[in-house]
N, C-alpha and C positions, 0 to 999 in steps of 0.2 A: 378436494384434490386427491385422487386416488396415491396410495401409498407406492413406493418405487425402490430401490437400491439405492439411489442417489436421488438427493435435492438440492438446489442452490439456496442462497439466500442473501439476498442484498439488501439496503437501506440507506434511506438518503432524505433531510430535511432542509438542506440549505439549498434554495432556489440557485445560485447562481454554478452548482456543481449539477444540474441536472441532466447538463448535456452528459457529463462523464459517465451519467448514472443509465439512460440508454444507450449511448456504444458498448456500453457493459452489458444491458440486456441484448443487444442485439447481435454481440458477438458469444454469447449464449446461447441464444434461437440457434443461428447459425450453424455452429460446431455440433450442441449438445443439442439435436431435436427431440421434442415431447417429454426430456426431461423437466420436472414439474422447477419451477421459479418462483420463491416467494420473493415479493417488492414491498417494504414496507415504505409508503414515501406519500406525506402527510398531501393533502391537495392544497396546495402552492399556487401550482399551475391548475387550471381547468381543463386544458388541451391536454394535458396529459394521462388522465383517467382516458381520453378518447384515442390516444395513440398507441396506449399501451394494452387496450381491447384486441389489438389486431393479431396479438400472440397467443396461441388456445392453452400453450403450457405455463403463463408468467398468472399467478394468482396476485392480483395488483390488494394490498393490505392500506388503505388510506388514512394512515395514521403511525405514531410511532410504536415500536413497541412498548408492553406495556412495565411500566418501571424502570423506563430507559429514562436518559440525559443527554438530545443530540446524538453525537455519532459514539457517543460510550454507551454501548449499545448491543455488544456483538453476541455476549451470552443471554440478556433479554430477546434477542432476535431468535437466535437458535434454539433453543428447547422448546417454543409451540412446534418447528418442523418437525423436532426428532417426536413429540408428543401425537402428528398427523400418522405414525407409523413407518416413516422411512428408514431403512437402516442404516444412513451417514445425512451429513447437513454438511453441506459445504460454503461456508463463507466466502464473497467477494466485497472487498472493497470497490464502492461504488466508481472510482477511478483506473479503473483495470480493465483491460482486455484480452481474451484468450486467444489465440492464433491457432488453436488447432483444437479437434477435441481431446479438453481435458478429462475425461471419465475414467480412462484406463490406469490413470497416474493414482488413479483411487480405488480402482477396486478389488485388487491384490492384499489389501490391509488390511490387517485382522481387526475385530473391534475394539481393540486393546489401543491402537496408534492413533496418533493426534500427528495428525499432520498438520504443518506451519511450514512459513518460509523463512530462509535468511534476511537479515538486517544487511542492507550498503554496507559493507568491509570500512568502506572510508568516514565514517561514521563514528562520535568519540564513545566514551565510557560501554564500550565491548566487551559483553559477558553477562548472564545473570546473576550472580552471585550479588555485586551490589546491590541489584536492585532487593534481591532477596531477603540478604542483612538489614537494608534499610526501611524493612518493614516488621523487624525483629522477628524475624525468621531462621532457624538453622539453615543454611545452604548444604543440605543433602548432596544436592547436583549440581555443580557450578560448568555452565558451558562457557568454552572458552569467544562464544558469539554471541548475537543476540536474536533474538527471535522478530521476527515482524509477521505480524497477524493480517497482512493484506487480503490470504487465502488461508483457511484456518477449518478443517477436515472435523470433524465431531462426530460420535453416535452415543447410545444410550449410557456405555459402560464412560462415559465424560462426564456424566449428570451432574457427581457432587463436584467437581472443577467448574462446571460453570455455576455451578449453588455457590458455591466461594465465591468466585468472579466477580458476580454480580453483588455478593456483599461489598466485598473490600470498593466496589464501584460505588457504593453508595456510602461511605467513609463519609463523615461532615469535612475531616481536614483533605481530604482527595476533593471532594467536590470544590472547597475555597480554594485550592488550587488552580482550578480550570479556569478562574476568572483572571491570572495572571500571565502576563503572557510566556509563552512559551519559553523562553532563554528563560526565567527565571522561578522555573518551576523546579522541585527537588527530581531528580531523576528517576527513582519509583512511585511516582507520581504524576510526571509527565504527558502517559496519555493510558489508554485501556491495557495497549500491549504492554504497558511497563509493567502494570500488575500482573498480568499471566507470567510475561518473564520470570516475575519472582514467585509466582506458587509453581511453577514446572519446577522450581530449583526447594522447594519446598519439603520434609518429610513426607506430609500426605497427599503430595503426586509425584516423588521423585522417582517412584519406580514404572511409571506411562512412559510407555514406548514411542518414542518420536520419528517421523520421517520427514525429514529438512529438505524442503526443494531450494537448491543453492542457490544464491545469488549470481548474475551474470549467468547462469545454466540454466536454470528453469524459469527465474524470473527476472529479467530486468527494468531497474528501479530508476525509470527514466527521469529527465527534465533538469537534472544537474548535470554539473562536469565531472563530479568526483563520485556519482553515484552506480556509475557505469565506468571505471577505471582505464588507463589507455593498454595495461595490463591485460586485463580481462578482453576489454574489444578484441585484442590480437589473439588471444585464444579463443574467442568465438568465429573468428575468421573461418574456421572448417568446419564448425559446430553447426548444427541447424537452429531456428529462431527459437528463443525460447517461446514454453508455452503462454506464459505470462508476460503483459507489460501494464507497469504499475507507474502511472503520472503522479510520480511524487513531487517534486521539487515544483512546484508551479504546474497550471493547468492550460494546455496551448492556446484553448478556444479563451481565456481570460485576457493570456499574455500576447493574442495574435488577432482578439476582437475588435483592436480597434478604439475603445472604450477609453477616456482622457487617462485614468489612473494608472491603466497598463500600458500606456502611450509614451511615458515621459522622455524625454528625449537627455539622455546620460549614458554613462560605460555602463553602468550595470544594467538598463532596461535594455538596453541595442544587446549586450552579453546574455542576458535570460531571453529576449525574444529569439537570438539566434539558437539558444539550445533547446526551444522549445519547435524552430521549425525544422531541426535537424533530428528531432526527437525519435525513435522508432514508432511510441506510439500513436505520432502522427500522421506518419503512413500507412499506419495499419488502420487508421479508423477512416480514411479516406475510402476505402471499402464501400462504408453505412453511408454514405452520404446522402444517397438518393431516397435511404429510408428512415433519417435521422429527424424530418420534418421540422428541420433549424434552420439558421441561417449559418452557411456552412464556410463563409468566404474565406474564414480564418484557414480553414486548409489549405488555400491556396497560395498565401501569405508568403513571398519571395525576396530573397536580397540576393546583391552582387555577391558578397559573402561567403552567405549559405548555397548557392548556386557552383561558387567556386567549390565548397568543402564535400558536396557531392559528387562532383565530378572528379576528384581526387581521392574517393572514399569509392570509387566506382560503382554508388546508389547503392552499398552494402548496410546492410543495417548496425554492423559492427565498426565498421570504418568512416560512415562519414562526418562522426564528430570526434574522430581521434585527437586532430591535431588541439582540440579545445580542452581535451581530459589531460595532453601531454601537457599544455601550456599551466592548468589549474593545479598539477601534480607538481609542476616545481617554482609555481606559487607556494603553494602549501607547503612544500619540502624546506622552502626558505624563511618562513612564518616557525615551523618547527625547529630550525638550527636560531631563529632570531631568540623563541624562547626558551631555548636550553642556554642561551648563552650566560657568561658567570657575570654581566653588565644585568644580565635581569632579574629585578626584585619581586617577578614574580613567583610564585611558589607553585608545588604540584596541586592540583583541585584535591579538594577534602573527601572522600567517600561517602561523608554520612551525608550529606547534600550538593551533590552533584549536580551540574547545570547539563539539560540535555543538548542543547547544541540546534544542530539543523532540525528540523522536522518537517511534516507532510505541507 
C-alpha cells in the first residue's frame, strides 16, 4: 500500500463485534476516501475476506498483530503502518464511527502530538497520576482526566512510547490480570489504555505534546446513561455532531439482535436496550445498512418508549435521551450522598489498587 499523510488502523478478533468493525470501515470509506485502511481481523468469518475486497483503500491483514493479545493490541497494530512510510497512523476502535471527515482534525499536528480522546467525565478513578504511581512510576504529568485510547493519532517520533507500551503489555502480572474480570482488576491494569495513561504521566513521555479531543465535543461515548451526561447533551444542543461515536456501554446490534441473552426480560435489559435504540450511534449507522451485508433488523428495533423520547428530544441527537441521563444523574447523585453518609462503614477506595468500575 502506497505511503500517504494519513493512515488508519483498525483490529478486531472477536466474532460477535464484527458488525461494529465494518460500520467502522465503512464509515471510513465514506468520509476518508483512498485514504489507505489497515484491518487486521483474524478469518472468523469467511464472507468477510469477500466483503471487505470491495474497498481498494482497506488493506485486509488476516491475522492478529504480531505479538499482540486480543484487543491489547493497539501499539503491535501501529508501528508495521508508521513502518509502511506514513507520516501519522491513526487508531480506531473497532466500535466507532466517524460522521464527518476526520483528516483535517490531524493534520495541523506537528509530529511531536499524540493525539487521544477524553475518558466519560462520569467515569470513577479520574486522572493518570494513579494509574502512574501504581506502576511505580514518578508522575511527571498528572492530568486532572483520563485519557481513552478509542482514536489514538501516532507517527514515528511515538516509536519508543509505543516500544514501552508494548512491553508493559506483555508484563506476566498485567497479563494474569486480563483473566479476571473486569471490577476486579487493579486500575493500572485494567485495560491497554490504563498503561498509556500511566507512561503519558511518566518521566520518559512527560514532555509529548497532547491534543485531547473532548468528550461530549469531539467524541461521544455512547450506550450508557451517564456516559453522555444530561449536562453535556444541553450544550451540544447548538454544537454540531461530533466527529466521533464510540459504542461503548454495550453494542446495539447485540442488545437489539434479538439473541435469548440480550433478550432478557427485566429493568435493566428493557433500560440498556432503550439506551441502545436511543443511542446516536445508532442512527448514524443506519446510513451502511444496505452496504453492511448483515442482517440489519436490529436498526429498526422500536418501543412505545423510545418512540415517545424522540419525539420529545425532537429526533436531536443530543436530546432524545436526556430525560434517561437526568433520571441516571440523580440515581447516582443519591448512591453518592448514600455513601458519604457517617451510617456508612464504607471507607474511601485505596489508590494502590483501585477497582476500575464501568468499562467497554
Amino acid at each position: 500500500m502506497a505511503s500517504s499523510d494519513i493512515a488508519f488502523c483498525l483490529a478486531e478478533d472477536r466474532p460477535e463485534i464484527e458488525t461494529g468493525l465494518r460500520l467502522a470501515i465503512l464509515s471510513v470509506c465514506t468520509f476518508c476516501p483512498a485514504t489507505p485502511v489497515y484491518v487486521y481481523r483474524p478469518p472468523c468469518d469467511p464472507q468477510f475476506g469477500e466483503w471487505v475486497r470491495q474497498f481498494p483503500q482497506v488493506r485486509w491483514i488476516p491475522h492478529a498483530p504480531e505479538g499482540a493479545n486480543s484487543w491489547n493490541c493497539k501499539p503491535q497494530a501501529l508501528k508495521p503502518v508508521l513502518a509502511d512510510g506514513h507520516r501519522s497512523a491513526v487508531w480506531l476502535d473497532s466500535d466507532l464511527i466517524i460522521t464527518s471527515d476526520c483528516r483535517p482534525l490531524f493534520q495541523n499536528l506537528d509530529d511531536r502530538t499524540l493525539a487521544i480522546t477524553q475518558e466519560p467525565a462520569s467515569l470513577g478513578h479520574q486522572g493518570t497520576a494513579v494509574r502512574t504511581r501504581a506502576w511505580k512510576l514518578e508522575a511527571r504529568r498528572a492530568l486532572p482526566f483520563t485519557l481513552n485510547s478509542s482514536v489514538l493519532r501516532v507517527t514515528k517520533q511515538h516509536l519508543p512510547l509505543l516500544e514501552r507500551w508494548t512491553q508493559y503489555l506483555a508484563d506476566p502480572q498485567y497479563l494474569a490480570c486480563q483473566s479476571l474480570p473486569v471490577e476486579e482488576r487493579p486500575i493500572h491494569m485494567a485495560s491497554d489504555q490504563d498503561i498509556l495513561n500511566a507512561l503519558i504521566g511518566a518521566p520518559e513521555f512527560a514532555d509529548i505534546p497532547l491534543h485531547v479531543f473532548r468528550s461530549a465535543v469531539d467524541i461521544i461515548h455512547t450506550g450508557g446513561a451517564l456516559g453522555y451526561s444530561w449536562n453535556e447533551r444541553l450544550r451540544g444542543v447548538l454544537k454540531p455532531k461530533p466527529t466521533f461515536l464510540h459504542a461503548t456501554a454495550g453494542k446495539p446490534w447485540l442488545w437489539l439482535g434479538g439473541a435469548p441473552y440480550w433478550s432478557v426480560r427485566n429493568f435493566f435489559g428493557w433500560h440498556r436496550r432503550l439506551l441502545q435504540e436511543l443511542s446516536p450511534y445508532l442512527f448514524e449507522s443506519r446510513r451502511y445498512r444496505n452496504q453492511l451485508d448483515q442482517d440489519t433488523r436490529w436498526m429498526d428495533k422500536r418501543t412505545g418508549t423510545g418512540t415517545l423520547l424522540r419525539l420529545l428530544g425532537f429526533g436531536h441527537f443530543a436530546l432524545r435521551g436526556l430525560p434517561l441521563s437526568v433520571a441516571a444523574s440523580a440515581t447516582d447523585a443519591a448512591k453518592r450522598l448514600s455513601r458519604s453518609s457517617p451510617r456508612s462503614e464504607a471507607g474511601p477506595p485505596d489508590d494502590s489498587v483501585p477497582l476500575f468500575g464501568q468499562r467497554h
